[in-house]
C-alpha positions in Angstrom: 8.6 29.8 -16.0 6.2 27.5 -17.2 3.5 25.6 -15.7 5.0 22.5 -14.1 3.3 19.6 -14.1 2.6 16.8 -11.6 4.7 13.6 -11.8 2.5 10.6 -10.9 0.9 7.7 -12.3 -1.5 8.8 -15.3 -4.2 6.5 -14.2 -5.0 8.5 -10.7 -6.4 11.8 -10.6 -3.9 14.8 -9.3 -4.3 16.0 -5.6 -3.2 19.2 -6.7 -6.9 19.9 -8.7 -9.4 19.7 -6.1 -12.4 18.0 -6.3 -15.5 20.3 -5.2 -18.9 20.5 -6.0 -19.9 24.2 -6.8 -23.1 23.4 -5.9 -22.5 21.9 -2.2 -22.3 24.1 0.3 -20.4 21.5 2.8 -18.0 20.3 0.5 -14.8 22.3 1.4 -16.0 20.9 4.7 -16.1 17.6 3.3 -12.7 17.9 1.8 -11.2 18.4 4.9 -12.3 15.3 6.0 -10.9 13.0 3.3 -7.7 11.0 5.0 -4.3 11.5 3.1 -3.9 10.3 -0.2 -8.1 8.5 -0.1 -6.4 5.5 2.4 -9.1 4.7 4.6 -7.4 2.2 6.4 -3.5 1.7 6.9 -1.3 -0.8 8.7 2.1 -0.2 11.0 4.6 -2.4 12.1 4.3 -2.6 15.9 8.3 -1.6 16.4 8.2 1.0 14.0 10.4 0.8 10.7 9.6 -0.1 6.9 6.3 -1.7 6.4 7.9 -4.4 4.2 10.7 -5.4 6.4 9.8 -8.4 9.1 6.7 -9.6 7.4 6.4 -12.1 10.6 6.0 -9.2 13.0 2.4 -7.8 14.6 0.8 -4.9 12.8 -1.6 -2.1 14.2 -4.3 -1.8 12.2 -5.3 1.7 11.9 -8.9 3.3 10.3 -9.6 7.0 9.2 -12.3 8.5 11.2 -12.6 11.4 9.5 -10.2 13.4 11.5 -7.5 11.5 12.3 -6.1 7.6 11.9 -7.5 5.3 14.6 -6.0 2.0 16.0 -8.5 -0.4 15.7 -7.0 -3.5 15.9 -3.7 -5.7 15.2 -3.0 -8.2 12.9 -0.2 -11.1 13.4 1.6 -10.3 10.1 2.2 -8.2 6.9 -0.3 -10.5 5.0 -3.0 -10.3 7.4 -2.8 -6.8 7.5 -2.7 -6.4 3.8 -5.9 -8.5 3.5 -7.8 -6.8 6.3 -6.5 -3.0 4.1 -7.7 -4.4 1.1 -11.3 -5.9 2.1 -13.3 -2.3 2.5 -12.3 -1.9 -1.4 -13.1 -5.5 -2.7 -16.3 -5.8 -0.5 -18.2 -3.3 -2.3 -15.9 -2.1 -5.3 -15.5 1.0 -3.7 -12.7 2.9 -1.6 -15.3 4.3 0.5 
């Protein structure tokens, strides 16, 4: 069979390739430690369900802390939530 390969958008780099430096000595460490996917933060809907469904409802606001997500606060819709997720990128231009 031949080599199979990852179906994804082209403009993100594949999870399947890790990303180590050979010359750090903590970075398997340090890979360990990288939430899901690079989301730092995430939002849920209070009652559980599809993110996009009841945009009116409460959200728990929830933050990586480099071993597991954390609630860390709620916000009192979708868009609120979605502004507070997106502010650690636009603040500095970075994800992290």
């Amino acid at each position: 069979m031949g080599k199979h390969r990852r179906p994804g958008p082209p403009n993100q780099p594949s999870r399947a390739v890790p990303r180590i430096d050979a010359g750090d000595p903590l970075a398997a460490y340090d890979k360990r430690r990288r939430p899901p996917m690079d989301v730092h933060r995430r939002h849920r809907p209070v009652g559980g369900g599809a993110s996009h469904l009841r945009p009116g409802e409460v959200r728990v606001l929830e933050e990586w802390s480099g071993f597991a997500y954390e609630p860390v606060g709620t916000a009192p819709d979708l868009a609120a939530a979605q502004k507070w997720v997106h502010e650690l990128q636009d603040g500095d231009g970075s994800a992290a």
